[in-house]
C-alpha positions in Angstrom: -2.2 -2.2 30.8 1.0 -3.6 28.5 -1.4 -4.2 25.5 -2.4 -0.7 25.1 1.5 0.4 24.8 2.1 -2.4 21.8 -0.6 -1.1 19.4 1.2 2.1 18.7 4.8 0.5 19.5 4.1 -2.2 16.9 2.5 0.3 14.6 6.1 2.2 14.7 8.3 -0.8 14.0 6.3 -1.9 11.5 6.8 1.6 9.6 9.9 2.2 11.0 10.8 -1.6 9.0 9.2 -0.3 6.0 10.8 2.5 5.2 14.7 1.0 6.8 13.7 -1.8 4.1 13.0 0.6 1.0 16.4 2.8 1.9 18.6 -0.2 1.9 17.1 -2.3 -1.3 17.3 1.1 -3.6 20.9 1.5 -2.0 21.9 -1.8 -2.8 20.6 -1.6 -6.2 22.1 1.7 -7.2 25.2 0.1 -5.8 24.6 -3.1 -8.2 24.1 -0.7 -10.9 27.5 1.5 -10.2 29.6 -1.9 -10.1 28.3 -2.5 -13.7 29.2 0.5 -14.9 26.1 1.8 -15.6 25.7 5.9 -15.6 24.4 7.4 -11.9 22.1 9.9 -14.2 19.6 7.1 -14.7 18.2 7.6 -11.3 17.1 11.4 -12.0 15.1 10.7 -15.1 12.0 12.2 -15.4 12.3 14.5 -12.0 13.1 17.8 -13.7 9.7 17.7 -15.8 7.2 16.2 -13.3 4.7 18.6 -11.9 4.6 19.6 -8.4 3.4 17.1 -5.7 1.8 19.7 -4.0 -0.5 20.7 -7.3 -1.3 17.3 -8.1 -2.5 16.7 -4.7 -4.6 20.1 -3.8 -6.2 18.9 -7.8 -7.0 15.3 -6.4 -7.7 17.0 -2.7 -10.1 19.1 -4.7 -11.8 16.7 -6.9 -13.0 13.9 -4.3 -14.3 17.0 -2.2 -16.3 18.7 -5.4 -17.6 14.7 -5.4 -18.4 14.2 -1.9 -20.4 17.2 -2.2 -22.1 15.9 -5.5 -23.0 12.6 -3.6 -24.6 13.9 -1.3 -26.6 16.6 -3.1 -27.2 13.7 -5.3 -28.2 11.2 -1.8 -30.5 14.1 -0.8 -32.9 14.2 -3.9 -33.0 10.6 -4.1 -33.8 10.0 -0.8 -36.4 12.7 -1.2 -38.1 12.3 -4.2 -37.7 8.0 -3.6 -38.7 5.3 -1.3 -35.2 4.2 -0.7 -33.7 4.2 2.8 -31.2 6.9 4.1 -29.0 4.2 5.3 -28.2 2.9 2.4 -28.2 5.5 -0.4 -26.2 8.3 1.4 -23.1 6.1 1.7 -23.2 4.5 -1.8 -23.5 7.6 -3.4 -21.3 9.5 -1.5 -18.3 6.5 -2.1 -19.2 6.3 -6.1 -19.1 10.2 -6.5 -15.8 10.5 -4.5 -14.5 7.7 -7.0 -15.4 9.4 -10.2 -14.4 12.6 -8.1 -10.7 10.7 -7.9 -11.0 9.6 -11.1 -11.7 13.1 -12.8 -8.5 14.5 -10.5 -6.4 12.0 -11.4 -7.2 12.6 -15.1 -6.5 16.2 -14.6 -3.4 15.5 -12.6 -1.9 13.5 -15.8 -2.9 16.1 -17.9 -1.0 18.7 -15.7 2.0 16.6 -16.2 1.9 16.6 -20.0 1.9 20.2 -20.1 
C-alpha cells in the first residue's frame, strides 16, 4: 500500500531537486559575476533575436509526424511487396523516419533562427 505512494512522491522530489538546484547555481553565479564587476546585460544576449519556442516546436512537432507517417507508409510496402516480418520492420522504420523526420525539423528550426 506505502510503495505505490513513493513512485510519484519520489518522482516530485526528484524534479522538484532539479529545478531548486538550477535556480540557485545560475543565482549564485550571476551573483559571482555582479561581485566582479562584470555588466548584468550579459545574461540577455541573444534573447531578443531568437525565434519563438512555440514555432520551432509546432516545426519539429510537425516533422517527426510527416515522418512517422512516411515510416509507416514506407513499413507497409515493404512488408507487402517482401518476405520480412511485421514485427520487425514496422518499428525500425517507423523510429529511422521519425529520426530523419527530427533531423529535417531541427534543420528547418535553425534556419528559422537565421532569418
Amino acid at each position: 500500500m506505502m510503495a505505490g505512494i513513493l513512485v510519484p512522491l519520489s518522482f516530485f522530489l526528484m524534479v522538484f531537486g532539479i529545478v531548486y538546484l538550477v535556480y540557485s547555481t545560475r543565482n549564485r553565479e550571476r551573483l559571482a559575476l555582479i561581485e566582479k564587476g562584470v555588466d548584468a546585460s550579459i545574461f540577455f544576449l541573444g534573447k531578443e533575436k531568437s525565434v519563438a519556442l512555440w514555432k520551432i516546436i509546432v516545426v519539429n512537432l510537425a516533422f517527426l509526424l510527416i515522418g512517422c507517417g512516411v515510416g509507416i507508409f514506407l513499413a507497409l510496402l515493404i512488408t507487402t511487396y517482401t518476405s520480412l516480418e511485421d514485427d520487425a520492420v514496422y518499428p525500425s522504420i517507423i523510429f529511422i523516419m521519425a529520426g530523419v523526420g527530427l533531423l529535417a525539423g531541427f534543420r528547418t528550426a535553425k534556419d528559422l533562427d537565421k532569418k
